[in-house]
DRENDO-1510 file (C-alpha; in Angstrom, 1 decimal, always signed):
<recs>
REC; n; res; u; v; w
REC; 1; UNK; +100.9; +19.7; +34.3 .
REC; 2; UNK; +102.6; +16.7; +36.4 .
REC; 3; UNK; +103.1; +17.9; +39.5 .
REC; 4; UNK; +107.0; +17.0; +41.2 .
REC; 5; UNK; +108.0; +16.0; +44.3 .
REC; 6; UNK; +106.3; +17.0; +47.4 .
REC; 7; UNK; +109.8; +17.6; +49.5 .
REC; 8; UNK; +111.8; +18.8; +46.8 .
REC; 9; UNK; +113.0; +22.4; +47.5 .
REC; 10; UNK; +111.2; +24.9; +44.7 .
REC; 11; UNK; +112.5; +28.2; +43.4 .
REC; 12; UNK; +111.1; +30.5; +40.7 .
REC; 13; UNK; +110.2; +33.4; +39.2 .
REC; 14; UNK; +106.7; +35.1; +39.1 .
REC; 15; UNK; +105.0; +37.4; +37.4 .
REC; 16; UNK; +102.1; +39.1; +38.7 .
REC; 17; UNK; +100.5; +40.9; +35.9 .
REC; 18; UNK; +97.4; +42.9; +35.2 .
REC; 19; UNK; +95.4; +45.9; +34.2 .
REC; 20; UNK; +96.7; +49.2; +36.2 .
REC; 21; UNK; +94.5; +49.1; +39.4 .
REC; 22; UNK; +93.7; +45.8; +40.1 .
REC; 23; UNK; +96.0; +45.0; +43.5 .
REC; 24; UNK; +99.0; +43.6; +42.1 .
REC; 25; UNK; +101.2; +45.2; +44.5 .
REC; 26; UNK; +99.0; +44.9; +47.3 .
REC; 27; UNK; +99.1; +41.1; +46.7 .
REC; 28; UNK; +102.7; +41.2; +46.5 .
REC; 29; UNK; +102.8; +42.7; +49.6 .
REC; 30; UNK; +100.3; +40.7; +51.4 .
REC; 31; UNK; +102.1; +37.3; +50.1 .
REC; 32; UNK; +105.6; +38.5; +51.3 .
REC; 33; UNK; +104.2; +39.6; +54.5 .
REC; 34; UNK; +105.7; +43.3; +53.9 .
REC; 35; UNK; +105.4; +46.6; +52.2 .
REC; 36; UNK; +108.2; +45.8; +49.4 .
REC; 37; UNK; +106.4; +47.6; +47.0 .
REC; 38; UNK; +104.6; +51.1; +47.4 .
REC; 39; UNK; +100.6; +50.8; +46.7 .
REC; 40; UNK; +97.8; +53.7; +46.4 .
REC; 41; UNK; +94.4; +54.2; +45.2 .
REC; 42; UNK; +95.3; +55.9; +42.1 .
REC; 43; UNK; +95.6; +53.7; +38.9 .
REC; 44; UNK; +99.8; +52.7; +37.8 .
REC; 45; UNK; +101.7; +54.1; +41.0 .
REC; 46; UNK; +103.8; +51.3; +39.9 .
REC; 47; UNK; +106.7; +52.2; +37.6 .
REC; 48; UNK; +109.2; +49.7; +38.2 .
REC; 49; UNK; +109.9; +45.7; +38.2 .
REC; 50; UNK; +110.3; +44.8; +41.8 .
REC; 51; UNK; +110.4; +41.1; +43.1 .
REC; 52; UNK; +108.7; +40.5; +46.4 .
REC; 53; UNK; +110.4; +37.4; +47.8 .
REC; 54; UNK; +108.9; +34.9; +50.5 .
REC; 55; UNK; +110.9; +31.9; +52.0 .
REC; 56; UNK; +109.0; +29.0; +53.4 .
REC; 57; UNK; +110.7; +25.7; +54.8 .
REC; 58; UNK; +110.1; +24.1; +51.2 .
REC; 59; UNK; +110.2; +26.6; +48.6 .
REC; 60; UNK; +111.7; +30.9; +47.3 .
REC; 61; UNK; +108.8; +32.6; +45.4 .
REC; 62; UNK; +110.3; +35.5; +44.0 .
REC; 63; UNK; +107.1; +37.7; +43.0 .
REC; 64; UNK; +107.9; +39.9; +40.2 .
REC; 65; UNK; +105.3; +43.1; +40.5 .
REC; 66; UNK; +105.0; +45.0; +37.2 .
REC; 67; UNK; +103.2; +48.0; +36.2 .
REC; 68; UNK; +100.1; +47.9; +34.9 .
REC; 69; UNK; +99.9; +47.0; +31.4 .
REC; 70; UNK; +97.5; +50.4; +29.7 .
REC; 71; UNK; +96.9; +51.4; +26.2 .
REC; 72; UNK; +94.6; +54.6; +26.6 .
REC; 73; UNK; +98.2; +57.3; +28.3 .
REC; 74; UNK; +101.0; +57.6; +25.3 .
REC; 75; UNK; +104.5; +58.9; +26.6 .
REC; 76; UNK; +108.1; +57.3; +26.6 .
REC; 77; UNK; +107.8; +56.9; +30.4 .
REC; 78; UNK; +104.1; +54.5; +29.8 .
REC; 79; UNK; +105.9; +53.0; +26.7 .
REC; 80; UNK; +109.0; +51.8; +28.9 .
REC; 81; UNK; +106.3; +50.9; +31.4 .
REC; 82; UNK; +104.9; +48.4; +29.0 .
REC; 83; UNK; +107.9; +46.6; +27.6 .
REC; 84; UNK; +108.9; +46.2; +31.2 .
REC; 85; UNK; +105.5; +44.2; +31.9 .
REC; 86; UNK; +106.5; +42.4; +28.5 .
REC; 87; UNK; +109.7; +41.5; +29.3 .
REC; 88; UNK; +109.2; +40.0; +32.8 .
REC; 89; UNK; +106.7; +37.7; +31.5 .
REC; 90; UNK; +109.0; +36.0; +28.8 .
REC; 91; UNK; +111.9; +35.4; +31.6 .
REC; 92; UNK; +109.7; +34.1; +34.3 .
REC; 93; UNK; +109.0; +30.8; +35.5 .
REC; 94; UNK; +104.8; +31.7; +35.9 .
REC; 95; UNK; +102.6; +34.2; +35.3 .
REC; 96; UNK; +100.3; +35.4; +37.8 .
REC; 97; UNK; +97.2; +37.3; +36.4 .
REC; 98; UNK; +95.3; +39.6; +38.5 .
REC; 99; UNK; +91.8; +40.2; +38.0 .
REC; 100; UNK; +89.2; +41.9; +39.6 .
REC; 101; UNK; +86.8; +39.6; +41.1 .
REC; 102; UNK; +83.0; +39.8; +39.4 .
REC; 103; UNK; +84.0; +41.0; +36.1 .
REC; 104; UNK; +87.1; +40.8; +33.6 .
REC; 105; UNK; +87.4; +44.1; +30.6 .
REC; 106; UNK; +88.9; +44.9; +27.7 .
REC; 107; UNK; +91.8; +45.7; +29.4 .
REC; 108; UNK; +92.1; +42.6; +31.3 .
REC; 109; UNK; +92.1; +40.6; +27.9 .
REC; 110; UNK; +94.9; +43.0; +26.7 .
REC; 111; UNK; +97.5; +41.8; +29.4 .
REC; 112; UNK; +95.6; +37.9; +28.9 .
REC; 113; UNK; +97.0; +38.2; +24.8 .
REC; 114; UNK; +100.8; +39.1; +26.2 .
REC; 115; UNK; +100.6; +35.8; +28.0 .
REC; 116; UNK; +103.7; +33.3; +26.2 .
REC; 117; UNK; +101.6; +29.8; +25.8 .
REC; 118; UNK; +104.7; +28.0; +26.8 .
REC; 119; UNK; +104.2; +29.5; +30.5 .
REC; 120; UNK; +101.9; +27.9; +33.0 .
REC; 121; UNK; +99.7; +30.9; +34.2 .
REC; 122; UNK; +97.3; +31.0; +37.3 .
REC; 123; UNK; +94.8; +33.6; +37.7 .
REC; 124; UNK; +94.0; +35.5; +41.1 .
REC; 125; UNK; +90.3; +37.1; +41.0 .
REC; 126; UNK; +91.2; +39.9; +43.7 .
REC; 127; UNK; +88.9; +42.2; +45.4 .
REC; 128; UNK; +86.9; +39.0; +46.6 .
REC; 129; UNK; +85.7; +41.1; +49.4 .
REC; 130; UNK; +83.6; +43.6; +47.8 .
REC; 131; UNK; +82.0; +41.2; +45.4 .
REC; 132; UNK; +78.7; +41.3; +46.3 .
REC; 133; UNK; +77.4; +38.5; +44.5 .
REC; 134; UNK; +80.0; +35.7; +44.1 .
REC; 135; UNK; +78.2; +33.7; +42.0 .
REC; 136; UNK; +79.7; +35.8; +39.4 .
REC; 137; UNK; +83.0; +34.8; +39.8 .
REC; 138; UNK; +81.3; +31.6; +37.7 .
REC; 139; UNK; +80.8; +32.7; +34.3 .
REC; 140; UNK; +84.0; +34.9; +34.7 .
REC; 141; UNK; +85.7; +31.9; +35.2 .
REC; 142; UNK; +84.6; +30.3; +32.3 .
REC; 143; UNK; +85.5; +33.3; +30.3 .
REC; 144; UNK; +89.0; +33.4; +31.1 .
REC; 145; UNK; +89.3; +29.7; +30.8 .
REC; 146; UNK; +88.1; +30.5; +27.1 .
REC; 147; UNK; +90.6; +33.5; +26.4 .
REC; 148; UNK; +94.0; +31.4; +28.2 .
REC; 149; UNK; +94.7; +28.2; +29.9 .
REC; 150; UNK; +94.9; +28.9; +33.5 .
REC; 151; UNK; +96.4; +26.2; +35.6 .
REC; 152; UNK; +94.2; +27.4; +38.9 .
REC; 153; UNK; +91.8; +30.4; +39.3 .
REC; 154; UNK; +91.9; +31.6; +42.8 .
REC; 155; UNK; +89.3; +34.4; +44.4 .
REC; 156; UNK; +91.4; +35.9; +46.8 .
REC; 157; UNK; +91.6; +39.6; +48.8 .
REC; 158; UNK; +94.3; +40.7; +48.7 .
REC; 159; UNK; +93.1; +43.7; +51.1 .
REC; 160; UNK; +91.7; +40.9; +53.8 .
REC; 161; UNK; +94.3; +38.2; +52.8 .
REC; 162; UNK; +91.4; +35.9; +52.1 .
REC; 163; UNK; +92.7; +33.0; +49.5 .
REC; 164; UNK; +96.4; +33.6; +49.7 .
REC; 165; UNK; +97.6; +30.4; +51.4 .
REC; 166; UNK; +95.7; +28.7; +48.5 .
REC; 167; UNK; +96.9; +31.1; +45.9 .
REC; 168; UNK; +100.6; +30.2; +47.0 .
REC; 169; UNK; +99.9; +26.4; +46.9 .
REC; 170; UNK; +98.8; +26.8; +43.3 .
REC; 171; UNK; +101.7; +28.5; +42.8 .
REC; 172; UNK; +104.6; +26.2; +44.1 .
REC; 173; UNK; +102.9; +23.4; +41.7 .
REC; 174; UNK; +104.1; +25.6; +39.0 .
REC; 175; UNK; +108.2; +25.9; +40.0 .
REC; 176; UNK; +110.7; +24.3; +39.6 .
REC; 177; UNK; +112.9; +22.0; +41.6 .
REC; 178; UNK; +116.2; +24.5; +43.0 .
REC; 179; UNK; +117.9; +26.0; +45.4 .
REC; 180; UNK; +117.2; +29.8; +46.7 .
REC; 181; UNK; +117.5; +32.6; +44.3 .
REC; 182; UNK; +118.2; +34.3; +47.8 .
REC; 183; UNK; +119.2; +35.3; +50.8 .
REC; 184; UNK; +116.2; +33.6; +53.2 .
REC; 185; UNK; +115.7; +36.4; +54.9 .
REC; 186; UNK; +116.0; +38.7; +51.9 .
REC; 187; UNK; +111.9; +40.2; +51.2 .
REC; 188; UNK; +112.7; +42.0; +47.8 .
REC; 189; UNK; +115.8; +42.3; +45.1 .
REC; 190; UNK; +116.2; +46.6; +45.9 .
REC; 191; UNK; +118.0; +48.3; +47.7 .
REC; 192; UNK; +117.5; +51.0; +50.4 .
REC; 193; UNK; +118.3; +53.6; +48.2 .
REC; 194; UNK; +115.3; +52.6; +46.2 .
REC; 195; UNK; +112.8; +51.7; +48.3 .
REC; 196; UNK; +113.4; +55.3; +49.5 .
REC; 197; UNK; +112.6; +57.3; +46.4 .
REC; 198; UNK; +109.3; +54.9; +45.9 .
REC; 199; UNK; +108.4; +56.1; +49.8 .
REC; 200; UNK; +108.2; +59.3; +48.7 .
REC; 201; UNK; +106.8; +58.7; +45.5 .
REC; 202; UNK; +103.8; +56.8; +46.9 .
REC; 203; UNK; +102.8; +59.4; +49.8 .
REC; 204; UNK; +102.8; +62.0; +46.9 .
REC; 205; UNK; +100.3; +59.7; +45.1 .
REC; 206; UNK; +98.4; +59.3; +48.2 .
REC; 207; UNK; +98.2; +62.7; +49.7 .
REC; 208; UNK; +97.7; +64.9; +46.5 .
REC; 209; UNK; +95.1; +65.0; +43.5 .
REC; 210; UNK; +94.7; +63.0; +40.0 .
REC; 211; UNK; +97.5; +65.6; +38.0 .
REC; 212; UNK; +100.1; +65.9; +39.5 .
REC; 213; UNK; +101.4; +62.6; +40.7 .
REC; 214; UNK; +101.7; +61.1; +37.5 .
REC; 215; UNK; +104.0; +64.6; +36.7 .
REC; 216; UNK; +106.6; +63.9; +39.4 .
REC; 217; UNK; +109.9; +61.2; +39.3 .
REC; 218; UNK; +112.0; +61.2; +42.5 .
REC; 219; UNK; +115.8; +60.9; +42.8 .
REC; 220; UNK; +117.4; +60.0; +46.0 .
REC; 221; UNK; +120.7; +62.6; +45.3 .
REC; 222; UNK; +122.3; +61.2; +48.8 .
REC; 223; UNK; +121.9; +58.5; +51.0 .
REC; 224; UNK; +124.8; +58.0; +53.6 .
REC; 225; UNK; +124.3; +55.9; +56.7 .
REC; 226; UNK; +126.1; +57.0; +59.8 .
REC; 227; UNK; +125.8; +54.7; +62.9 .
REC; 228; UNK; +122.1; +54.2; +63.5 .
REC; 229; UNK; +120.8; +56.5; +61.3 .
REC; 230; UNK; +120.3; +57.1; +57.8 .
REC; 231; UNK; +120.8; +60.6; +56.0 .
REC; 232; UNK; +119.0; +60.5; +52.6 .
REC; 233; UNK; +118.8; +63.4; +50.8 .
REC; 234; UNK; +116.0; +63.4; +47.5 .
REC; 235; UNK; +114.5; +65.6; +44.9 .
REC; 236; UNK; +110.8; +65.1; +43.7 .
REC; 237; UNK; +111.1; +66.8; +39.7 .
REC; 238; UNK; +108.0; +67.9; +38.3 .
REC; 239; UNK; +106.8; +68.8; +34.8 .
REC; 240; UNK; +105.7; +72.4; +35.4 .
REC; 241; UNK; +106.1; +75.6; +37.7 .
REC; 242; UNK; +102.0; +75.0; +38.5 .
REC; 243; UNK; +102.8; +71.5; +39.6 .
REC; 244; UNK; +105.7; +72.5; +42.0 .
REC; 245; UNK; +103.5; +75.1; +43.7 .
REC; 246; UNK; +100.9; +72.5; +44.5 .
REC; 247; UNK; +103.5; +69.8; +45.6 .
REC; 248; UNK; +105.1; +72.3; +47.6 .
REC; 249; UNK; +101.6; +73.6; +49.3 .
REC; 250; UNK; +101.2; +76.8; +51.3 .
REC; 251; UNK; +104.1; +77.6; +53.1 .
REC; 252; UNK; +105.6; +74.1; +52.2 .
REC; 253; UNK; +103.3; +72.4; +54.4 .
REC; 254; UNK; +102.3; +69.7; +51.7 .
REC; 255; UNK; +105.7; +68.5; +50.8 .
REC; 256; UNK; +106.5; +68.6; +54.7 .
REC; 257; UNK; +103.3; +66.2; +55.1 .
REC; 258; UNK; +104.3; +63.9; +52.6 .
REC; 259; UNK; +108.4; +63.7; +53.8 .
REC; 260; UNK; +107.0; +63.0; +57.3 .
REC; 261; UNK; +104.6; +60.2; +56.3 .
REC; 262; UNK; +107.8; +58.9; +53.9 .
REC; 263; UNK; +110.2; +59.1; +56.4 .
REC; 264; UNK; +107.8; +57.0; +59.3 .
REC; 265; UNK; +107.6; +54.4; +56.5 .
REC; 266; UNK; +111.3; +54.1; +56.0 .
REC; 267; UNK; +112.2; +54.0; +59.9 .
REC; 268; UNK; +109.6; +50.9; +60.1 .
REC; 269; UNK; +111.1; +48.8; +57.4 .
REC; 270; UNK; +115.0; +50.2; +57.6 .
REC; 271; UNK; +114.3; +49.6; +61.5 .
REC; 272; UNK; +116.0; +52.9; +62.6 .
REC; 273; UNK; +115.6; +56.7; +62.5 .
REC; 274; UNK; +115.9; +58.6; +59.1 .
REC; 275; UNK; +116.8; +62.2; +58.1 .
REC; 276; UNK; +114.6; +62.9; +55.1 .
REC; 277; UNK; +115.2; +66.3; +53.4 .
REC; 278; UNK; +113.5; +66.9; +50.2 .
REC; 279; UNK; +113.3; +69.5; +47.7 .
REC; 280; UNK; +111.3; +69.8; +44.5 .
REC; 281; UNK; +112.9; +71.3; +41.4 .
REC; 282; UNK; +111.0; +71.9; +37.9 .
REC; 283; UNK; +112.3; +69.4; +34.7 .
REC; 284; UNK; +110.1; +69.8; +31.6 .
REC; 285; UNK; +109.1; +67.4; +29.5 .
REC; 286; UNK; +111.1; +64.5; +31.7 .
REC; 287; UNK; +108.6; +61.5; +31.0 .
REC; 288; UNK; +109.5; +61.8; +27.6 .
REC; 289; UNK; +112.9; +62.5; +27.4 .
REC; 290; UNK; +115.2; +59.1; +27.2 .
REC; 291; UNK; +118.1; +60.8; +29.1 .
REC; 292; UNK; +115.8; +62.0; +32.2 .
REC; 293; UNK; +113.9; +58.6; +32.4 .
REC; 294; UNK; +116.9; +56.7; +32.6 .
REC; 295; UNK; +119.0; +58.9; +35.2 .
REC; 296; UNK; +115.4; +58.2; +37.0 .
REC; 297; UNK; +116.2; +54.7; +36.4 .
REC; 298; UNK; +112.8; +53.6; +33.9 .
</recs>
């Protein structure tokens, strides 16, 4: 691909793809410089499409994060899931696929096959700091060239933020010549409202077990903003009365644990004080029931 003009201004769309896992929103976050997007240890704590967006002096990249693309978990929440990872590849100006560094699977060559030929695609082989051997990253290389045509392969860590800067000069190869998509000090396309319901979201994935963070949704039922502080009132829904119990903890300690931790995150990126209160009611059956998942905005 010819590249253009070293001093035009570039501005595109990006998807970063890949298995559930792998550090795409970590990545997004490390790029932008931020947390625009909410990250954990547990596999898809990504639901939505949210854009990460860095300004430099020359060029807007405007990161699309996804969820993780998975086959194995059936439900009308996953299967939304999945056509959102499907339709923000065919409307992008690049695709971004994220790997983990040493070894590509089955479902790594899933996501690969949703790739559109007619968009230039670079790969990022995260993780790089706990490969062990990094001759690896050789032959895995040369698979992926076989299964796609990458325009760059990368090892970065997105953890350490080793490979970025050349992960981003790959990347502005592959936009186009235009003015900003954005404001230049705007670092992702949501608003308050929602970056607050994922806050809450992620400290339940992060302080509680394997069940029941995939069991709740969170809806932000106020958020008001009186002089230099925010009120935001939200309500964590869960599938079952067992589920509710455990978010809840022993005297309500657990959900007091988690609004604390969401409501220092909020102050740090909002830049002022927060009133978080936060309940937890019981909806059944909500992940696969059209009407819930969209008033929960999937």
């Amino acid at each position: 691909m010819a590249e253009r003009e070293a001093g035009e201004f570039r501005c595109g769309l990006i998807a970063i793809v890949g298995r559930p896992n792998v550090g795409k929103s970590t990545l997004v976050n490390r790029l932008v410089g931020e947390r625009v997007t909410i990250t954990s240890r547990k596999a898809q704590t990504t639901r939505h499409r949210v854009s990460g967006i860095l300004t430099t002096a020359d060029t807007q990249f405007v990161l699309v994060d996804t969820p993780g693309f998975q086959t194995k978990h059936r439900s009308r929440l996953n299967d939304r899931m999945n056509r959102t990872v499907t339709q923000s590849i065919a409307d992008v100006d690049a695709a971004l696929l994220v790997v983990e560094a040493g070894r590509t699977t089955d479902a790594d060559r899933a996501v690969i096959r949703l790739l559109p030929p007619h968009t230039p695609a670079l790969a990022a082989l995260n993780k790089l700091d706990r490969l062990k051997d990094r001759d690896a990253l050789l032959p895995q290389m040369a698979e992926l060239a076989e299964l796609a045509r990458f325009e760059a392969m990368v090892p970065v860590s997105a953890e350490k933020g080793e490979g970025v800067v050349a992960l981003l000069d790959e990347a502005r190869k592959l936009l186009p010549p235009g003015e900003p998509l954005f404001d230049v000090d705007a670092i992702t396309d949501r608003d308050e409202r929602f970056i607050a319901a994922e806050f809450v979201r992620e400290k339940i994935f992060r302080l509680l077990g394997e069940e029941v963070p995939y069991a709740t949704a969170v809806a932000i039922e106020r958020f008001v903003h009186e002089a230099a502080i925010r009120r935001i009132h939200a309500t964590v829904y869960v599938d079952r009365d067992n589920q509710r119990a455990i978010l809840l903890g022993a005297g309500g300690a657990q959900m007091k644990a988690i609004a604390s931790a969401a409501r220092a995150e909020m102050e740090r990126l909002f830049g002022g004080p927060v009133f978080l209160a936060v309940q937890v009611r019981v909806r059944r059956g909500w992940a696969d029931d059209d009407t819930e998942l969209a008033r929960f905005g999937y």
